[in-house]
C-alpha positions in Angstrom: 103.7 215.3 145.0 102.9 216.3 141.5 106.4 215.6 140.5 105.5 211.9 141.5 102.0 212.0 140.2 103.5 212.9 136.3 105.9 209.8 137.0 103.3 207.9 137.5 101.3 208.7 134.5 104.2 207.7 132.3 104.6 204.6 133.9 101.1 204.5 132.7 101.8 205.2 129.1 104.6 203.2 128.6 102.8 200.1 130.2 99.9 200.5 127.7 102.1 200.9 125.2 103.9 197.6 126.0 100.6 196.2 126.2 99.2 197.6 123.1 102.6 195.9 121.1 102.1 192.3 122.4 98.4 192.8 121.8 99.5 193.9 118.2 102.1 191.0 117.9 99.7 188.1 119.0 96.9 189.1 116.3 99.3 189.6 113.4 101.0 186.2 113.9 97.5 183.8 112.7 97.3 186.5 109.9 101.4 185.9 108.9 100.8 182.3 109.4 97.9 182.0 106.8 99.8 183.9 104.3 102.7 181.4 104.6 100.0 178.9 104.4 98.8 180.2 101.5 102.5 180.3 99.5 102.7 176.7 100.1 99.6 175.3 99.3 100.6 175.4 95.4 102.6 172.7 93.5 106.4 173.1 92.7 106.2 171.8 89.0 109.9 171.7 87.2 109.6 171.2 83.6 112.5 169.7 81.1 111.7 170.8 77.6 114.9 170.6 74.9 117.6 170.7 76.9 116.6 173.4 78.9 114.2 173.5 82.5 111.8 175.6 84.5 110.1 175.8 87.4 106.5 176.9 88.3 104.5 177.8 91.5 100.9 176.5 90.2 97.4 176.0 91.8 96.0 173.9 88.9 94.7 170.4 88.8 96.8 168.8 86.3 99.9 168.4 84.3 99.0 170.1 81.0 97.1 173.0 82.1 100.4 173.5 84.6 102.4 173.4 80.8 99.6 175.8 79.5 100.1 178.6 82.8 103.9 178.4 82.0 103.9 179.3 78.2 104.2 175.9 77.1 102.9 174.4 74.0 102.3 171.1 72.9 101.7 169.4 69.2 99.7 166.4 68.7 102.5 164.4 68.8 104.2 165.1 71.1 104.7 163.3 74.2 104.9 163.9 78.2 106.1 162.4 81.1 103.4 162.3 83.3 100.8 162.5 80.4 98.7 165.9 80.5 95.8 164.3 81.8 97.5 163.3 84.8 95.8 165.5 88.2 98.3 166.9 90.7 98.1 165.5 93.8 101.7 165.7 95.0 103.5 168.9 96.1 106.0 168.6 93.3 106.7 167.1 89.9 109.7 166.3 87.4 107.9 167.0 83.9 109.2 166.0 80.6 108.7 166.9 77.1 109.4 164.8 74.5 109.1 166.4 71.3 108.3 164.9 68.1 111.1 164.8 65.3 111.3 163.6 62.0 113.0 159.7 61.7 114.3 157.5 58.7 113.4 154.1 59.3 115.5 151.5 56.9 114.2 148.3 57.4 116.5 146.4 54.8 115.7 147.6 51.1 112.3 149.7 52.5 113.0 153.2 53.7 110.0 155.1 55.6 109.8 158.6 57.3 108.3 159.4 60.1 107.3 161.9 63.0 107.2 160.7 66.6 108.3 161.6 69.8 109.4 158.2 71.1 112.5 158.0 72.1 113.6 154.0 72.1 114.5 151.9 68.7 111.6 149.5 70.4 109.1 152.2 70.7 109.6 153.9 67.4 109.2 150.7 65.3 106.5 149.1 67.6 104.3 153.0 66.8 104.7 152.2 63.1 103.7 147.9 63.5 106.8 146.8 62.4 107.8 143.5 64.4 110.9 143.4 65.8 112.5 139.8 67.0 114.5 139.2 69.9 117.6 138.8 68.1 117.2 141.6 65.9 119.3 144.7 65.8 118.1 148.4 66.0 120.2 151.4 66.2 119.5 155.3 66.3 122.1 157.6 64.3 122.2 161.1 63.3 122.4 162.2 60.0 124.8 164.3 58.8 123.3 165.0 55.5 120.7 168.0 55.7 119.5 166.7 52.3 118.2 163.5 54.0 115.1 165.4 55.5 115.8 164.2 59.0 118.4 164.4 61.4 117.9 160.9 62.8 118.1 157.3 61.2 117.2 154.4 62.7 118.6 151.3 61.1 117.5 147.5 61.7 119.4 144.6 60.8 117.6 141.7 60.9 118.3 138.6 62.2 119.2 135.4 59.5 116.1 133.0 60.3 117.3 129.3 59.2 115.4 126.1 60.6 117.8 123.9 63.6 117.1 120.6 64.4 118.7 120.3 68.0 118.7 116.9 69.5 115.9 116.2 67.6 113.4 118.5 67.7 113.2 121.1 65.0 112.3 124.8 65.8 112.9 128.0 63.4 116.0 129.9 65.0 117.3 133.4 63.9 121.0 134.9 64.5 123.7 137.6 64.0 126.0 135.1 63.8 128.0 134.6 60.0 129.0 131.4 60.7 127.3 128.0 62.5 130.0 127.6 64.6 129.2 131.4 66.1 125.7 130.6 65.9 126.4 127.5 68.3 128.5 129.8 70.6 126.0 132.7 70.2 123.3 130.2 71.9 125.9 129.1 74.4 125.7 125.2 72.7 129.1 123.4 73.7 129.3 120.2 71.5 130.6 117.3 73.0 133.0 114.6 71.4 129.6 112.4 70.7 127.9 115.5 68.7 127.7 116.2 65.6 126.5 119.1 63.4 125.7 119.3 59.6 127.0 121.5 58.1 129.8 121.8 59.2 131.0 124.5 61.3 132.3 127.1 58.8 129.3 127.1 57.1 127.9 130.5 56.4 124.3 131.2 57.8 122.0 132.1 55.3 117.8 132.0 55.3 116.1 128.8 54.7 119.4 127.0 56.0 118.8 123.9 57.8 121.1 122.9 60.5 121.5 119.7 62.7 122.9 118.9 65.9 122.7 115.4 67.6 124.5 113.2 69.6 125.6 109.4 68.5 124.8 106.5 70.0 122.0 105.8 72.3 120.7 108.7 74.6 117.1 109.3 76.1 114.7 111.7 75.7 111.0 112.2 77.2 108.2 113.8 75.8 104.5 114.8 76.3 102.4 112.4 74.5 98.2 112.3 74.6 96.4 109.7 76.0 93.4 109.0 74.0 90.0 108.6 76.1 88.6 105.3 76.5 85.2 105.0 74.6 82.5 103.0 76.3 79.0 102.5 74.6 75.2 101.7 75.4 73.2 99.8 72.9 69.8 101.4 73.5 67.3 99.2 71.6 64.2 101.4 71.8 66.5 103.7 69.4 67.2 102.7 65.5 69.9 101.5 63.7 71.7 105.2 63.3 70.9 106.6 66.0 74.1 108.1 67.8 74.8 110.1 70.7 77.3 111.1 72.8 76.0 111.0 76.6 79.2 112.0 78.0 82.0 113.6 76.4 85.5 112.2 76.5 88.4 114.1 77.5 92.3 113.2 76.4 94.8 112.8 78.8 98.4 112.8 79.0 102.0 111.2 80.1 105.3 111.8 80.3 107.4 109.2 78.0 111.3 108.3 78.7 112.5 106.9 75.8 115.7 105.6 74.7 116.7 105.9 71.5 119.5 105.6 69.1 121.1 108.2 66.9 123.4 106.9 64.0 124.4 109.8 61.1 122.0 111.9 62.7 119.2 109.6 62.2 116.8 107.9 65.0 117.6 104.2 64.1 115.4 102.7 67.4 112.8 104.0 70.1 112.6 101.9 73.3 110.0 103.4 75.8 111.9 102.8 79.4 109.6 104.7 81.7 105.8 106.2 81.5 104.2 108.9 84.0 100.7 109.6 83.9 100.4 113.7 84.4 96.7 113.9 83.5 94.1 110.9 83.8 91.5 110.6 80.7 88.4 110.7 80.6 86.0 108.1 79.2 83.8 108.8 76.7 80.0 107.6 76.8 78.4 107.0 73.9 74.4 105.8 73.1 73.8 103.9 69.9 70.7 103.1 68.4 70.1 98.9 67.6 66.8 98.8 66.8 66.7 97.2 63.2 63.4 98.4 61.8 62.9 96.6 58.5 60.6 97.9 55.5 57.5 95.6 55.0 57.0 93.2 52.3 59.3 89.8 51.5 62.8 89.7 49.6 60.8 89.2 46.8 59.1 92.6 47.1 62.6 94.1 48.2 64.0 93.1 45.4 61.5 94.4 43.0 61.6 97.4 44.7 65.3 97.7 44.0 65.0 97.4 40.2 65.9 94.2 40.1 64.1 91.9 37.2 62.4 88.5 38.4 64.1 86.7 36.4 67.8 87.5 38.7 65.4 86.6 41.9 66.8 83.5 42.2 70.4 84.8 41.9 70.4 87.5 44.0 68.4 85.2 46.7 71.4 82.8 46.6 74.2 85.7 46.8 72.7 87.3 49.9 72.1 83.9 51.0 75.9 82.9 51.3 77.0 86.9 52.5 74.7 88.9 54.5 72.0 86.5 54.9 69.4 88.8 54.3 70.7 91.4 57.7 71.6 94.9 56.2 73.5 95.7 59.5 75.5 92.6 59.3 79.2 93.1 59.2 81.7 90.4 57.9 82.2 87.6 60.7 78.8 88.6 62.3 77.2 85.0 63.6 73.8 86.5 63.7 71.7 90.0 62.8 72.7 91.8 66.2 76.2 93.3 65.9 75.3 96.7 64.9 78.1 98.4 66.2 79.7 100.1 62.8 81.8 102.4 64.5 84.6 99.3 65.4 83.8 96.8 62.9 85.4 96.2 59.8 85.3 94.3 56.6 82.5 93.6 54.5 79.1 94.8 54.8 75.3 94.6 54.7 73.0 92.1 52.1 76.0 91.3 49.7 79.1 92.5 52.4 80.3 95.5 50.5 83.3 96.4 51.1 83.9 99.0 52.1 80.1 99.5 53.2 80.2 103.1 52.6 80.5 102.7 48.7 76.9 101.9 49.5 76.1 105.5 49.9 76.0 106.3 45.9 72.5 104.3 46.2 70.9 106.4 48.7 71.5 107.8 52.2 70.2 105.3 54.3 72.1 102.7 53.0 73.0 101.5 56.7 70.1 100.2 57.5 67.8 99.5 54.5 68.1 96.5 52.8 66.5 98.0 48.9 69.1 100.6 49.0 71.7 97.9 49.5 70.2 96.2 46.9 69.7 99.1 44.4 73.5 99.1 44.8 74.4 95.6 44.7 72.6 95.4 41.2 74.7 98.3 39.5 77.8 96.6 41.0 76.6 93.3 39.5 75.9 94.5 36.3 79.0 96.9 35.9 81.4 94.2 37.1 80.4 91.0 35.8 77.7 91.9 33.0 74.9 90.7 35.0 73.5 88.7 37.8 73.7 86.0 36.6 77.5 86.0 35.6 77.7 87.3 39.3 76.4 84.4 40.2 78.6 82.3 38.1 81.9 83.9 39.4 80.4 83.1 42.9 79.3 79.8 42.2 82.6 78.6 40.2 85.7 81.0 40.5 85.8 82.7 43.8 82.7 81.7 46.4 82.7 85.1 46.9 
């Protein structure tokens, strides 16, 4: 009995034991799990500097204070790829470090050192604002010669620049080529047995050459050409002679021409428009002008006095204006009567005496347009500077010219 009473106590133990173990076990695994949790929640950062790479374990929010927790330094101009602003979000990054280095730029006969970290030709010259075109050259070299200051070059060769006239229209066009029959392959032209291009095709390239391609004989072409707007006005007589304004505004618009010309020695000889397409419809433009003639008081006679002119060339000058303007100041030549007003389509003589053109009126006084002593102020310094008087005016009228 007692034998069995001890074997049942160590039953006992060992059970609780057991029990005690899985207990143990199942309240050590959440703690296990949040120290894994805890290892993984940083960023794996691997970081290429020079050649040579390493790899952090970081908890920080961005890029450069990641390069600051490894040891790594950066000048002002150097460069990294993501920049060192950039905030970590993702559980791992590929950094690199681009580090500034001195560079000889020759650009033809001007030679320029600088420090940058770029790494391209494109990059490098576009830091410093020097233009590079499409068809220029840049190359990156190392220097052998310690003397130099630098252990890189980078060399452009320009492109020759020379003005080509293909097929008529003329653009300015640069090349590697030597030659103008490589400059024709370089741009991939293939002449045909009706081309022809001066100079010829050995020519050397040089700047400021001119070069032209065409074909003989008759060929077409089409072009954009404007359409100039329609201009419609409205003769407003409440408004003065003058008055001008533009109700509505006229837009251009614009076709597509076919033409068909003909090419002899690399000359257009003949244009022949074969076919129109109207891609844009003008607009018309509205214009209000003023026809109100408004007249200063008083008679000729007092007109003419007014204008300088003495009473005793009264009866020439009334027989002059008689036979041109017939006393309108808006009349232009061919006018039948004081109404047509419309100087912006007339031409030909105008006014009291018809000058022509009616703007050399204008020396007289600003409002020559309209006002009859202006014109006349004018008329009587033209009379006496080109015949000696009014009355030799009226002479030459009268006897040599009716006019």
């Amino acid at each position: 009995m007692v034998r069995y009473m001890r074997k049942s106590r160590l039953h006992l133990a060992l059970l609780g034991t057991v029990l005690f173990l899985m207990l143990a076990m199942v309240f050590a695994l959440p703690l296990a799990t949040h120290a894994d949790n805890g290892s993984k929640s940083g960023r794996l950062i691997t970081i290429h500097d020079r050649g040579t790479e390493k790899v952090i374990l970081t908890k920080v929010a961005t890029i450069g204070s990641a390069l600051k927790e490894a040891g790594i330094s950066l000048d002002a101009q150097d460069a990294v790829e993501p920049a060192a602003s950039e905030k970590l979000v993702a559980s791992d990054y590929q950094v690199n470090i681009y580090r500034a280095r001195p560079i000889i730029i020759v650009d033809g006969n001007v030679r320029e050192k600088i420090i940058t970290a770029y790494q391209t030709p494109e990059q490098i010259v576009s830091s410093v604002g020097i233009k590079l075109y499409p068809e220029d050259k840049a190359s990156i070299d190392r220097i052998d010669d310690l003397t130099q200051g630098a252990g890189l070059q980078l060399t452009i060769t320009r492109a020759t620049a020379f003005e080509f006239t293909l097929y008529g229209k003329t653009t300015t066009v640069r090349t590697q080529a030597k030659t103008v029959a490589e400059m024709l392959s370089e741009k991939g032209l293939k002449m045909t047995k009706a081309d022809r291009v001066l100079p010829g095709v050995s020519t050397k390239i040089s700047n400021g050459l001119t070069v032209k391609l065409w074909r003989e004989g008759k060929q077409t072409i089409t072009v954009d050409e404007a359409v100039v707007f329609p201009v419609q006005q409205i003769k407003d007589a409440d408004r003065e002679v003058g008055y001008f304004n533009i109700q509505t505004a006229g837009i251009n618009g614009s076709r597509n021409v076919t033409y068909e010309i003909t090419i002899q020695d690399g000359n257009e000889v003949s244009r022949t428009e074969i076919a129109s397409l109207t891609t844009k419809e003008s607009k018309t433009q509205v214009e209000v002008v003023g026809v109100k003639l408004v007249l200063p008081p008083g008679s000729h006679t007092d007109w003419m006095a007014a204008a300088g002119i003495s009473a005793d060339d009264y009866g020439y000058v009334e027989y002059i204006v008689n036979k041109e303007g017939g006393w309108c100041p808006v009349r232009w030549q061919g006018d039948s009567g004081c109404t047509n007003h419309d100087s912006a389509s007339s031409i030909g003589g105008y006014g009291l005496v018809q000058a022509t053109p009616g703007y050399k009126m204008a020396s007289a006084g600003s409002d020559w347009l309209t006002n009859p002593i202006t014109q006349l102020r004018w008329a009587r310094g033209y009379a006496v500077n080109r015949y000696g008087s009014w009355s030799a005016a009226y002479q030459h009228w009268l006897v040599s010219h009716n006019w």
